[in-house]
C-alpha positions as CSV (number, residue, x, y, z in Angstrom):
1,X,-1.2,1.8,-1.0
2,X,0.1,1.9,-4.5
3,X,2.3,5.1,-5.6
4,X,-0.6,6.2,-7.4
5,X,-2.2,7.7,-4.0
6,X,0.7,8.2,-2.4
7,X,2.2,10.8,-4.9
8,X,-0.9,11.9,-7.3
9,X,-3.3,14.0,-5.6
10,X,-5.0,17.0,-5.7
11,X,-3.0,19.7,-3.8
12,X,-2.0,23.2,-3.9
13,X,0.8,22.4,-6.3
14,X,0.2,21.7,-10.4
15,X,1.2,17.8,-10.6
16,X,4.1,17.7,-13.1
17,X,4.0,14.6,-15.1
18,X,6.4,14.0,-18.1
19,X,6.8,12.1,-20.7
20,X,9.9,10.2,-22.3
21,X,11.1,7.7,-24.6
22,X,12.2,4.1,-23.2
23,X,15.7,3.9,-25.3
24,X,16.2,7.4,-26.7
25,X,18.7,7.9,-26.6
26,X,20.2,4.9,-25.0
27,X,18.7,2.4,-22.1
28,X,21.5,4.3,-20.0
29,X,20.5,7.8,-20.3
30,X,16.9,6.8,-20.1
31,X,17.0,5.8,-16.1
32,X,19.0,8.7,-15.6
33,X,16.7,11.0,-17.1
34,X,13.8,9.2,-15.5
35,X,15.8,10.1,-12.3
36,X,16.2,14.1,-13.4
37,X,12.4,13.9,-14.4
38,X,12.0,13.2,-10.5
39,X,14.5,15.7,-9.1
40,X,12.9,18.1,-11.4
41,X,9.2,18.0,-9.5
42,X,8.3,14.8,-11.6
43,X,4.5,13.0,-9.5
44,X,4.6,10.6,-12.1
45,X,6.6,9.7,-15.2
46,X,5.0,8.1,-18.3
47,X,7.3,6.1,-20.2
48,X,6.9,5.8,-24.3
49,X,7.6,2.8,-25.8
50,X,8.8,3.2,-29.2
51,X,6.4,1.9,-31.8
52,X,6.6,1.9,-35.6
53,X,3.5,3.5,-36.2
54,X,2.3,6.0,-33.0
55,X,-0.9,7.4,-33.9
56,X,-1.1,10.3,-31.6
57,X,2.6,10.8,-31.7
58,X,4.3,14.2,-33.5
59,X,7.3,14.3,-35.2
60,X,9.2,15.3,-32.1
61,X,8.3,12.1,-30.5
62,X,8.4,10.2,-33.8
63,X,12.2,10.6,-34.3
64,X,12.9,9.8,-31.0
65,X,11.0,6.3,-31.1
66,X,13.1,5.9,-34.7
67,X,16.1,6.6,-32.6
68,X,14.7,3.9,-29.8
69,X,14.1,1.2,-32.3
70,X,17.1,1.5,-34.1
71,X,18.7,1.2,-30.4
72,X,16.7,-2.1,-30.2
73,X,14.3,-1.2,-27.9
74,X,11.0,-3.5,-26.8
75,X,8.0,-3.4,-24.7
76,X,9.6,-5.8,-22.6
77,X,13.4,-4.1,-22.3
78,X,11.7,-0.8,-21.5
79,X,9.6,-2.4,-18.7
80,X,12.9,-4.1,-17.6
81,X,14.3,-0.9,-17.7
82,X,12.2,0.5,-14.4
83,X,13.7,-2.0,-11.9
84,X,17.1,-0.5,-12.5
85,X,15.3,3.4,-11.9
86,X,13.8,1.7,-8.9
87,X,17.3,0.8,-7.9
88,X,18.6,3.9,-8.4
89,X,15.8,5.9,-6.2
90,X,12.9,6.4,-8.7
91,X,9.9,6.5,-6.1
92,X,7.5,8.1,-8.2
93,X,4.4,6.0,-10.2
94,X,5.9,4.6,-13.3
95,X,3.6,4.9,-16.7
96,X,4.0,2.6,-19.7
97,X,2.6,4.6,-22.8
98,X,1.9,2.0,-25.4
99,X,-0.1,0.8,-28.1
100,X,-1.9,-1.8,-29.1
101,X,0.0,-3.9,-30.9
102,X,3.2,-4.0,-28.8
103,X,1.1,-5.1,-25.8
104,X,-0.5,-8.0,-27.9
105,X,2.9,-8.7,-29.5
106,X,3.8,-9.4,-25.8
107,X,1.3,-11.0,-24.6
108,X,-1.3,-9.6,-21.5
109,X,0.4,-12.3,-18.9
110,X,3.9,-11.5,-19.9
111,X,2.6,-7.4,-19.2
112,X,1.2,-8.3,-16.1
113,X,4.1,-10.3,-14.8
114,X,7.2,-8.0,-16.2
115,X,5.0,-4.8,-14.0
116,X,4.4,-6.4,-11.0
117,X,8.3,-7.5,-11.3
118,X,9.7,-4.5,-12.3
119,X,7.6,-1.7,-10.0
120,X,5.2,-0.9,-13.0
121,X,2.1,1.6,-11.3
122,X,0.0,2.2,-14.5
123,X,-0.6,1.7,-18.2
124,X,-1.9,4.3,-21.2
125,X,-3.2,2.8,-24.6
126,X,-4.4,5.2,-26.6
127,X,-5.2,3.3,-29.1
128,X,-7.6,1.2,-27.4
129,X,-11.2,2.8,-27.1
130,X,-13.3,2.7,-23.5
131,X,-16.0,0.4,-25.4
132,X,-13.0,-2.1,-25.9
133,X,-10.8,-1.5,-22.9
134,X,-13.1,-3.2,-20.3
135,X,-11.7,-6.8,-20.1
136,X,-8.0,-5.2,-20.0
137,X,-9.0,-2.6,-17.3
138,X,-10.6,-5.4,-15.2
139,X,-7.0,-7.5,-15.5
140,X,-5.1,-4.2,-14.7
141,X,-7.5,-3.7,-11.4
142,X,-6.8,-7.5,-10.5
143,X,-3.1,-6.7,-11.0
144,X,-3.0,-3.5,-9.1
145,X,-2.3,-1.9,-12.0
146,X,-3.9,1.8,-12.8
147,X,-5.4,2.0,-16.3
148,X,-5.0,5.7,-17.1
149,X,-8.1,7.1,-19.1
150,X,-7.5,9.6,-21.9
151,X,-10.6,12.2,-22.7
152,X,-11.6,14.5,-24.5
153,X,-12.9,17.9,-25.3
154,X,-15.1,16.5,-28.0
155,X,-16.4,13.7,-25.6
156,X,-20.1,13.7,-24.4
157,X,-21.4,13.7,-21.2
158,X,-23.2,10.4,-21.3
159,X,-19.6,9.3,-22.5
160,X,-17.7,10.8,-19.9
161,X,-19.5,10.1,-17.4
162,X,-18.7,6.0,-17.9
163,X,-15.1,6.7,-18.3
164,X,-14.9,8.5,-15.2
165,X,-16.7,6.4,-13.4
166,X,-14.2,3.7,-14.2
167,X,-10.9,5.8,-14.3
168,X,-7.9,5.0,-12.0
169,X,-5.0,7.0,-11.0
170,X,-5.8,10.7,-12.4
171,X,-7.4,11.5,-15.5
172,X,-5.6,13.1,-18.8
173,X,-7.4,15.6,-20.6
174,X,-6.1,15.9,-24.4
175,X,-6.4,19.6,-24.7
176,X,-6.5,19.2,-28.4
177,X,-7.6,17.2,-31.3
178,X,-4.8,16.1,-33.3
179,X,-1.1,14.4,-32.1
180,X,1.6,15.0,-29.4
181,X,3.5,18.5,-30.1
182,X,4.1,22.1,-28.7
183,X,1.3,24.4,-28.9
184,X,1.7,28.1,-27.7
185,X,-2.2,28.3,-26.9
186,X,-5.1,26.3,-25.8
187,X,-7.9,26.5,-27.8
188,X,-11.1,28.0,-25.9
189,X,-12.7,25.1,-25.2
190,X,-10.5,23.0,-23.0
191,X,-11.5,25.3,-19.9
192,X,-15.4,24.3,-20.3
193,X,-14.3,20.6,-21.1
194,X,-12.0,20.5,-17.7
195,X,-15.3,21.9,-15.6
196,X,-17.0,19.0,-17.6
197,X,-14.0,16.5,-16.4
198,X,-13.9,18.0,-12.8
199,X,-17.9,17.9,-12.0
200,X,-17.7,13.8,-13.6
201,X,-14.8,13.1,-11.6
202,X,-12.8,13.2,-7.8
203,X,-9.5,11.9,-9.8
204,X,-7.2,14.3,-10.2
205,X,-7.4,15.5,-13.7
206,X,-4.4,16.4,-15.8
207,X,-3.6,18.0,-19.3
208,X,-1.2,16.9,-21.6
209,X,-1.0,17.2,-25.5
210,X,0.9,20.4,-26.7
211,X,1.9,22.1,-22.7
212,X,5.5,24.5,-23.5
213,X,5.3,27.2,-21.3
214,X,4.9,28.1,-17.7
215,X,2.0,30.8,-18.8
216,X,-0.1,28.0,-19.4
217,X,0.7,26.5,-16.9
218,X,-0.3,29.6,-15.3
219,X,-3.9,29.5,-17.1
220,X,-4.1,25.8,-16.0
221,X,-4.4,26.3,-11.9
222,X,-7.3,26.4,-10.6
223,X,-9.2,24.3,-13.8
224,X,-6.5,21.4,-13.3
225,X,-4.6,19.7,-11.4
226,X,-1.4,18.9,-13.3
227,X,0.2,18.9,-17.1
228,X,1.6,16.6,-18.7
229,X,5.2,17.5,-21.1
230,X,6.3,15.5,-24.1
231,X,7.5,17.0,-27.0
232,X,8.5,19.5,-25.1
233,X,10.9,17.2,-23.0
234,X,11.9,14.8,-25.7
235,X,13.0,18.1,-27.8
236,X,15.3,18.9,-25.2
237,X,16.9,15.3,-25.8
238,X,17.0,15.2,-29.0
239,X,19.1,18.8,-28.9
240,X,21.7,16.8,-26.6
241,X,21.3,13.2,-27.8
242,X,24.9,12.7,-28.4
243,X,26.8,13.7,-24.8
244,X,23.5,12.3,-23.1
245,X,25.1,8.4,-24.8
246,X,28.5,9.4,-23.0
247,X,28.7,8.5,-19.3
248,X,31.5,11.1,-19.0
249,X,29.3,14.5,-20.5
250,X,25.8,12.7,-19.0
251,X,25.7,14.0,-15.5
252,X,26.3,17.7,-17.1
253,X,24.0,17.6,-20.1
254,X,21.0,16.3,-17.0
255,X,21.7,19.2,-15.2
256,X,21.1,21.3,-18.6
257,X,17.9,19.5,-19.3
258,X,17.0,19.8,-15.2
259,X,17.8,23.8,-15.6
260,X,15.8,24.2,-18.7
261,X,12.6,22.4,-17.2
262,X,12.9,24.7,-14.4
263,X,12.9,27.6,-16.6
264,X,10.8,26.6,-18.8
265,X,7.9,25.1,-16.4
266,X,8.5,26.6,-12.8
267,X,8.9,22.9,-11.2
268,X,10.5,22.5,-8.2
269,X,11.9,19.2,-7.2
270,X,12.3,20.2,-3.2
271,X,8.7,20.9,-2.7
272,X,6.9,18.4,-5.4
273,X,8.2,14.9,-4.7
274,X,8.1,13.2,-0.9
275,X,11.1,11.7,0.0
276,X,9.8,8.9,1.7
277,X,9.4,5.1,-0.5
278,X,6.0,4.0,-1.6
């Protein structure tokens, strides 16, 4: 069983599924914030890897992959990164969010070797179309690695349809054109589009691009499964970057992110994430 079914699944509770930067603001912080990301009602947790030139990245999250790069952070460091969380009682699926470039930079079999090493459960590209991703999702479904699928709402049926058919883990809804950043509302659309998703797909089926605020959250249930935070989340960092680099003012600063997520989103660690091990 990979972590994947054990933790992702369509239930009475919204999946919460956020979204950091490997390395922002240091490797240190970044387990222990992968860590409070699970004790604050984390499923899943995608991890960034800082790039030069993120396409569908806002500023929020472009600063903090600055911030990452100029810490030195790589593909491969941010993948090392995991074992350590894994150590430290991350249970919940593990997400790489990269490009294209970075994962060619690296090479497919150094991927492929550094996940299954490192307790890697699923990759995002977003770079990389469905009409070009089929040799790399076939590797990932050899390796036991999910290839997440990213749709939407200006996607046709015919279209959806073959990436469904295909998809692995859950499926993430963009519930906008455009990049990463807070929104205050969804645009009309996205609740036709996720009755699209749901009648193309058993997966659970999350949304992600622009989610800051429990009320829609709120508008979400029922159409979704989960949401996906970013900006959001990062934002947060980036307000406490400097005592989240200090071991001594780190455990408190968590605590400030772990109490604004709460009030923010409504996620509750004691009823969201199984204490058993994958």
């Amino acid at each position: 069983m990979n972590r994947f079914e054990q933790y992702v699944q369509r239930d009475h509770d919204m999946l919460f599924i956020p979204f950091i930067v490997a390395g922002d603001p240091n490797e240190e912080a970044t387990v222990d914030l992968a860590l409070t990301m699970q004790a604050s009602g984390a499923r899943a947790l995608e991890l960034g890897i800082p790039y030069s030139d993120p396409l569908a990245d806002g500023p929020v999250i472009q600063r903090a992959s600055k911030r990452a790069l100029a810490g030195g952070m790589t593909l491969r460091r941010a993948m090392r990164l995991v074992e350590t969380m894994r150590q430290k009682g991350l249970n919940i699926p593990v997400v790489i969010f990269t490009y294209a470039n970075p994962l060619l930079q690296l090479g497919l079999d150094t991927f492929f070797h550094e996940a299954a090493a490192n307790g890697i459960d699923g990759l995002l590209v977003p770079d990389i179309p469905y009409e070009e991703s089929h040799s790399l999702a076939q590797r990932c479904a050899q390796e036991n690695i999910c290839l997440i699928s990213l749709v939407a709402p200006t996607t046709s049926d015919e279209r959806l349809a073959k990436i469904c058919a295909s998809a692995q883990g859950f499926i993430y809804c963009v519930s906008s054109l455009g990049v990463t950043g807070v929104r205050k509302k969804f645009h009309p659309d996205i609740f036709p589009f996720l009755e699209r998703v749901r009648r193309a797909s058993s997966l659970p089926i999350a949304v992600g691009f622009g989610i800051s605020s429990r009320e829609q959250i709120v508008e979400l249930k029922g159409v979704a499964d989960g949401f996906i935070v970013g900006s959001a989340i990062v934002s947060e960092i980036e307000k406490r970057a400097d005592p989240l680099k200090i071991a001594a003012s780190r455990a408190a600063t968590l605590d400030e992110i772990k109490q604004a997520l709460l009030k923010k989103f409504g996620t509750q660690a004691e009823t969201a994430v199984p204490t058993h091990h994958a």
